[in-house]
N, C-alpha and C positions, 0 to 999 in steps of 0.2 A: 615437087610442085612449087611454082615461086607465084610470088606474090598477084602477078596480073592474068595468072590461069585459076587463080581461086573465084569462086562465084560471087557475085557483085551486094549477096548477104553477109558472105564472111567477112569480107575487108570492110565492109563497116562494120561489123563488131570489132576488127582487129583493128580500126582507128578511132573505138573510142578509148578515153582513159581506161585506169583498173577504178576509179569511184564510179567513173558511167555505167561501168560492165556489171559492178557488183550493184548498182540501182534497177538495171535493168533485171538481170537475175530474181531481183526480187520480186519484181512485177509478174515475171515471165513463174516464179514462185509460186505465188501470190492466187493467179490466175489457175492453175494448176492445182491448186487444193478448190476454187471455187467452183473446177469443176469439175469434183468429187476426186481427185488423185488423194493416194493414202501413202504415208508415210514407212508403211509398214514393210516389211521386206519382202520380194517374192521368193516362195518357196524356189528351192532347188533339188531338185528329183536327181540329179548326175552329183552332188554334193556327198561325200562319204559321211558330213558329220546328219546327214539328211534323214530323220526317222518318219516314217507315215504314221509311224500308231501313237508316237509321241509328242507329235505336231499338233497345234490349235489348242484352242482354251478348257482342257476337261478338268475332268477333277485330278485335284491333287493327290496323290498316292494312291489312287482306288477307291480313296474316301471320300463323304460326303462334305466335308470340309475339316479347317483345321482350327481348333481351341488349344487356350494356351493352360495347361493346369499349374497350379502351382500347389506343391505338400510342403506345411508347416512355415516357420517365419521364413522371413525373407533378409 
């Protein structure tokens, strides 16, 4: 594809600078978390390292939480 079959959005972002690109990004960023986008990653169901039962926030180890003990000085 050359330059004057691309869509008439792309070649303006492709003629502004990289400071323009990377201010705009931010905006376009910016805007994107205000409306409600999350940072977080989406799960992947086809991912081998991808666990269902180990995914999302439960408890740690089976336990209801974890304390730190300490025996004798330190």
């Amino acid at each position: 594809m050359t330059y004057e079959q691309l869509p008439d959005e792309w070649k303006e972002w492709l003629d502004l600078s990289p400071l323009e690109r990377f201010r705009q990004s931010e905006q376009i960023f910016a805007q994107y978390l205000t409306m409600g986008g999350s940072l977080d990653p989406d799960p992947d169901p086809t991912s081998p390292f991808d666990d269902a039962q180990t995914s999302g926030a439960g408890i740690a180890y089976g336990r209801l939480g974890l304390r730190v003990l300490r025996r004798g000085a330190v």
